[in-house]
C-alpha positions in Angstrom: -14.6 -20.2 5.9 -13.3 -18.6 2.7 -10.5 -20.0 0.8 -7.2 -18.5 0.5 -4.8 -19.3 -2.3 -1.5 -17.6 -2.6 0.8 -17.2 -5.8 4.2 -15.9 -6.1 4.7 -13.8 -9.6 7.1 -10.9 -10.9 7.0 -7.2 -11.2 6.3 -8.1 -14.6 3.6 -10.1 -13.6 1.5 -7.4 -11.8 0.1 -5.3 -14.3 -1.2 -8.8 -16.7 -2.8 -10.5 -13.4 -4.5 -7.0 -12.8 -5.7 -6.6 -16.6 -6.8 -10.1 -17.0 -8.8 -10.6 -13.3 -10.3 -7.1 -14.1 -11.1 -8.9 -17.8 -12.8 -11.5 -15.5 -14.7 -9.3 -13.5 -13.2 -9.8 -10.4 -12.8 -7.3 -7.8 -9.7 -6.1 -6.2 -9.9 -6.9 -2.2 -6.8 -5.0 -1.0 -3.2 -4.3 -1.9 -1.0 -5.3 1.4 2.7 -4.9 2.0 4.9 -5.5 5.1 9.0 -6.5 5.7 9.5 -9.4 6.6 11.9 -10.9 9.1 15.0 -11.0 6.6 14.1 -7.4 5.3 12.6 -7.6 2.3 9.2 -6.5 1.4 6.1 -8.5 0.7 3.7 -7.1 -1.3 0.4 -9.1 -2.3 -2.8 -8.1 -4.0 -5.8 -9.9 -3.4 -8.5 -10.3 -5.4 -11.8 -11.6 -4.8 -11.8 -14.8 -6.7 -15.7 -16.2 -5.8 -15.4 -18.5 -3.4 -12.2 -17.5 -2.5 -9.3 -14.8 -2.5 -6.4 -15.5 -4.5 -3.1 -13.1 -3.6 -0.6 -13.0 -6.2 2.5 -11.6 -4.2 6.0 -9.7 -5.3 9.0 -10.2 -2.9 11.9 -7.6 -2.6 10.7 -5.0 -5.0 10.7 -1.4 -4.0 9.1 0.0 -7.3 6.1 -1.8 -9.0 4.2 -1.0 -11.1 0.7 1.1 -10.4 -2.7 -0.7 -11.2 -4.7 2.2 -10.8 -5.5 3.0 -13.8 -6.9 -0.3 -14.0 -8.6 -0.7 -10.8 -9.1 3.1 -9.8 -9.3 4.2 -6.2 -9.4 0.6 -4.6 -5.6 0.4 -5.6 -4.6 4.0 -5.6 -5.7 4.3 -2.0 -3.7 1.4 -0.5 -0.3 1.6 -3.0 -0.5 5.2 -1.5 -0.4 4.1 1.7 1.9 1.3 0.7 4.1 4.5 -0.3 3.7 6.2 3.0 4.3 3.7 4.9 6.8 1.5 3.7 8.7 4.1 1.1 7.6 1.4 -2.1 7.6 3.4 -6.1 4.7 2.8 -7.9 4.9 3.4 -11.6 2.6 6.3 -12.6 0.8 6.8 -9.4 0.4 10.4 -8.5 2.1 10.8 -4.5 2.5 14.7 -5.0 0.1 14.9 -1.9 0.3 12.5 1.7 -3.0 10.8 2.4 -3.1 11.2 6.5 0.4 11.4 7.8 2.5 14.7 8.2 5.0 15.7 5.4 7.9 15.6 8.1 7.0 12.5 9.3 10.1 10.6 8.2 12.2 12.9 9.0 11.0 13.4 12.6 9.9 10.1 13.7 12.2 8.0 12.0 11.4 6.2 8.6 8.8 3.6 8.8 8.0 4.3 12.0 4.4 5.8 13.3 4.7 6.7 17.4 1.4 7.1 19.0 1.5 10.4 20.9 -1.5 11.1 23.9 -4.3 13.1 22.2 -3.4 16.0 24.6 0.2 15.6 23.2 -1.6 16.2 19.9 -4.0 18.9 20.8 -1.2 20.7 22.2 1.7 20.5 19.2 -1.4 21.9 16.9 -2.4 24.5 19.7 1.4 25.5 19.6 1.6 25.4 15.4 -1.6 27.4 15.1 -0.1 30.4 17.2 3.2 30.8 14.7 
């Protein structure tokens, strides 16, 4: 079983701990974010610290800072999602374009919220968009 180490830090934080694990060679696992229960956000990146991971975490932070320019698509990809998802800034980090989810979506569905519609529900709201 791999060991898991977790480490509260700053905003401020973010951007050193990327630069000096990237110094070290180490890669970055995954970016994660969720609220929690009293409504603030979580957001922890993991890195794969041989033999375990070691997630240095923010808490209550809407904007952070972006670390893809040091860690290219393996951070890009989930703070974009992070940004879709959850509505969280990153410094820097080109959202100009959605990754998988509608433009509308938040103002349609309700903001943070993804409904899973029936695939013929789907098939038929693109049937119905294609003939406009």
């Amino acid at each position: 079983m791999q060991e898991y180490r977790e480490t509260q830090i700053t905003r401020e934080e973010i951007v050193p701990t990327a630069l000096r694990m990237k110094h070290d060679g180490v890669f970055l696992a995954m970016i994660h974010g969720y609220i929690r229960a009293d409504g603030q956000v979580r957001v922890s990146y993991e890195y794969a610290v041989d033999p375990a991971i070691e997630a240095y975490y923010v808490v209550g932070e809407t904007s952070l800072p972006s670390i893809s320019d040091i860690y290219d698509t393996s951070a890009s990809w989930p703070e974009r999602e992070l940004h879709e998802l959850l509505g969280l800034e990153f410094e820097g980090l080109d959202t100009s374009k959605r990754l998988f989810l509608p433009e509308d979506m938040l103002e349609t569905e309700g903001k943070g919220q993804i409904l899973v519609k029936p695939l013929s529900e789907l098939r038929e709201t693109r049937e119905n968009m294609e003939k406009e």
